[in-house]
C-alpha positions as CSV (number, residue, x, y, z in Angstrom):
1,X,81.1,126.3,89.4
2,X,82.1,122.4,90.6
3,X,85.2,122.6,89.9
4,X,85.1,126.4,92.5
5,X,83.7,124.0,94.7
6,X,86.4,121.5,94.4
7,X,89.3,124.1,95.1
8,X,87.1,125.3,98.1
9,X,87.1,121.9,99.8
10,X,90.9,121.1,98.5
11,X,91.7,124.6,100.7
12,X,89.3,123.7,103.4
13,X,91.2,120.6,103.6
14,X,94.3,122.1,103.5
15,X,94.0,124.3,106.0
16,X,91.9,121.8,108.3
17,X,95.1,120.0,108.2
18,X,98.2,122.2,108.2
19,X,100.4,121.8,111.3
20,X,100.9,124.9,113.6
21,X,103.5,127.3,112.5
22,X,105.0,127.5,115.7
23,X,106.2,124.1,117.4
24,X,107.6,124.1,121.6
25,X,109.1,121.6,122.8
26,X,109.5,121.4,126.7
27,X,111.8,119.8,128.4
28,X,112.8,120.0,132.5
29,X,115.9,118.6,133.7
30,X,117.4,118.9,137.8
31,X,120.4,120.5,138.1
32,X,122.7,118.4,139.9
33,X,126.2,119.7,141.2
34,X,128.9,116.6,140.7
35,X,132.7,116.0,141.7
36,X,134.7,115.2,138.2
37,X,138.4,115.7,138.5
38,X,138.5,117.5,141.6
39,X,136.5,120.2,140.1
40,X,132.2,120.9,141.1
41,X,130.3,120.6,137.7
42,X,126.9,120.6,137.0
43,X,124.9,117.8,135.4
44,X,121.7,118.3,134.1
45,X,119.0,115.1,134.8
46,X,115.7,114.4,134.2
47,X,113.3,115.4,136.6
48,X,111.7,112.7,137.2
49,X,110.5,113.8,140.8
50,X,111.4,116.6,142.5
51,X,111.9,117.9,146.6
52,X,111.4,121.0,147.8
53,X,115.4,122.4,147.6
54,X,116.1,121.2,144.3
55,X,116.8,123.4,141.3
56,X,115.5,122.8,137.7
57,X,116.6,123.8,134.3
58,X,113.3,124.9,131.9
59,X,114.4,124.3,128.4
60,X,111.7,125.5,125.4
61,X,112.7,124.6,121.7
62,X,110.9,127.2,119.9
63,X,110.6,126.3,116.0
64,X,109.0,127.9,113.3
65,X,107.9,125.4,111.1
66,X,106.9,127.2,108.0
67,X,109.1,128.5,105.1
68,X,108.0,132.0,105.6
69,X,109.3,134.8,109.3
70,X,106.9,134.6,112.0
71,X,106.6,137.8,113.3
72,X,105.6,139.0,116.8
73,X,106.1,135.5,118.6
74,X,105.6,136.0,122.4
75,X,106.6,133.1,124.5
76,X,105.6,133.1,128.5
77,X,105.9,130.7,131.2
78,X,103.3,131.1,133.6
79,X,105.4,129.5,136.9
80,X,102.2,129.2,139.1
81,X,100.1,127.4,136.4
82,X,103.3,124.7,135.9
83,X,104.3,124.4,139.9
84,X,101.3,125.0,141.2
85,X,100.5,126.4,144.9
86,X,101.3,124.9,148.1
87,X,99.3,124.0,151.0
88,X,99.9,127.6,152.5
89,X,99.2,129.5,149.2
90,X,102.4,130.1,148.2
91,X,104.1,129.6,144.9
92,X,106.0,126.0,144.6
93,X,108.5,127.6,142.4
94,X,110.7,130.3,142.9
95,X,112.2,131.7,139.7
96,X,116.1,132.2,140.5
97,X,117.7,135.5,139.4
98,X,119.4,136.1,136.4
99,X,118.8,132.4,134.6
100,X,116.4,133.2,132.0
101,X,118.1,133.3,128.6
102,X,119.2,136.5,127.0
103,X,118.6,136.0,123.0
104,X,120.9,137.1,120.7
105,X,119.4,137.2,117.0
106,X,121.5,138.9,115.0
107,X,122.2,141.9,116.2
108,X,119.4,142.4,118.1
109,X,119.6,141.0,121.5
110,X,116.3,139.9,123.2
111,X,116.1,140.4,127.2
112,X,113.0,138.5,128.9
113,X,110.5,140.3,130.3
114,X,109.1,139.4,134.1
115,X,105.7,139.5,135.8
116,X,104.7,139.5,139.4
117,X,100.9,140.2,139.2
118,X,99.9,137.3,137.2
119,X,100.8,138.1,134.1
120,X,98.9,141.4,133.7
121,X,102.0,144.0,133.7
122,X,105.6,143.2,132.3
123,X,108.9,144.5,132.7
124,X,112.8,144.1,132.7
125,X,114.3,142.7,135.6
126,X,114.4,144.4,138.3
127,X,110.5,144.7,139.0
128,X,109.3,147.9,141.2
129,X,106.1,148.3,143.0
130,X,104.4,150.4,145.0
131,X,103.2,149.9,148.4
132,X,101.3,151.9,151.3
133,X,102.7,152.3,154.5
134,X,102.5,154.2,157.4
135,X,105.3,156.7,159.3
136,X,104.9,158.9,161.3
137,X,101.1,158.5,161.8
138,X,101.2,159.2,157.6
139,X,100.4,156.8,154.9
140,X,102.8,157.2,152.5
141,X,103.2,155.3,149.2
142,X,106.5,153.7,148.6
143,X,107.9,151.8,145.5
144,X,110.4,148.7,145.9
145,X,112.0,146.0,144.4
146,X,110.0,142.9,143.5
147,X,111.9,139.9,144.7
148,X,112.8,137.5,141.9
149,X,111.2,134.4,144.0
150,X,107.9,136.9,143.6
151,X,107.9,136.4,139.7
152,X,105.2,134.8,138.3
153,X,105.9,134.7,134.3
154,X,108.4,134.9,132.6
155,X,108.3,136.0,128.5
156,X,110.2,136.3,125.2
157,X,109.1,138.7,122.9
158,X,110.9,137.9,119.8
159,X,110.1,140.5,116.9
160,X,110.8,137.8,113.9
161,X,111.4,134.3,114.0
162,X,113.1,133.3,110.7
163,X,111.5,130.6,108.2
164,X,112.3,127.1,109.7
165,X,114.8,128.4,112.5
166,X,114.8,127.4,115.9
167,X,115.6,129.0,119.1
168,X,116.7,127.6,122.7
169,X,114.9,129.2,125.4
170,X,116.2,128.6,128.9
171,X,115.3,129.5,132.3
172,X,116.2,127.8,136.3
173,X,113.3,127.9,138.9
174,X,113.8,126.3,142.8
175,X,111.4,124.2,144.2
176,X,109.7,125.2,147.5
C-alpha cells in the first residue's frame, strides 16, 4: 500500500509539473514600406508604439510540445480584446482583407474562419448578415456583406497538430 502511495504522489507530481502541450508565441511587428534599389519593399519592425494609420503584422508560433498529435487545436484572436476600443466605441483595429494565413498541412489546406459578433458565430470570409429595413412603407429583412474592418476574431481550426511540429500563423490588422 506505501509504495501505491508513492507512485500516486510521483504522478501527482508529474502532472503538477508537466508543461502545456501547446506553446504560442506572439509576436507584432509594423509593416513598413521602404525604397531598396529603386524598388518599394516592405520591412517588418517592432512595434514598439503605434499611430492610428499604421499597419501591423500578427505572427503566432503555434507548437505542440509533446511527442504525441494534438487533435482539435482551435486558435482565435480576439482583435477587440488585444486593440481595445476607442473613445467613440469603436474597434482600434481593423482586420485588413485577405492577410490571415491560409495553412497548408499536407494535403489538407486550412482557411481561417471570421467573426463579427464577438466571437459567437464563425464563418469563411465573406461574412453575411441580415438586417431590417424599411421600403416602401415595408420592413423587409435583407442580408449583406460584413465588412472585413467589422471582424472581430479571427480562428484556425487545425484538425491535427503533429508531435513536436510547429506552425506559423499570420495575420495584418490597421490601426484606427
Amino acid at each position: 500500500m506505501k509504495r501505491l502511495w508513492v507512485m500516486l504522489i510521483g504522478l501527482v507530481a508529474a502532472v503538477a509539473f508537466a508543461k502545456d502541450p501547446l506553446a504560442i508565441e506572439a509576436r507584432t511587428y509594423r509593416v513598413v514600406q521602404a525604397q531598396q534599389d529603386g524598388k518599394t519593399v516592405e520591412r517588418l519592425e517592432e512595434a514598439l508604439g503605434v499611430k492610428p494609420g499604421e499597419v501591423l503584422e500578427f505572427q503566432y508560433e503555434v507548437s505542440n510540445t509533446t511527442i504525441d498529435p494534438l487533435r482539435g487545436v482551435v486558435v482565435t484572436v480576439d482583435l477587440i480584446k488585444i486593440g481595445g476600443l476607442g473613445p467613440d466605441g469603436s474597434k482600434a483595429l481593423a482586420y485588413l482583407p485577405a492577410t490571415a494565413s491560409v495553412l497548408k498541412l499536407g494535403e489538407l489546406t486550412l482557411t481561417p474562419e471570421f467573426s463579427y459578433d464577438g466571437g459567437r458565430t464563425y464563418g469563411k470570409a465573406p461574412l453575411f448578415r441580415k438586417v431590417k429595413q424599411l421600403e416602401g412603407g415595408k420592413e423587409i429583412e435583407k442580408e449583406v456583406e460584413v465588412r472585413p474592418e467589422e471582424y472581430t476574431h479571427i480562428r484556425w481550426v487545425i484538425p491535427q497538430l503533429g508531435s513536436n511540429s510547429k506552425i506559423l500563423l499570420k495575420l495584418r490588422v490597421v490601426v484606427r
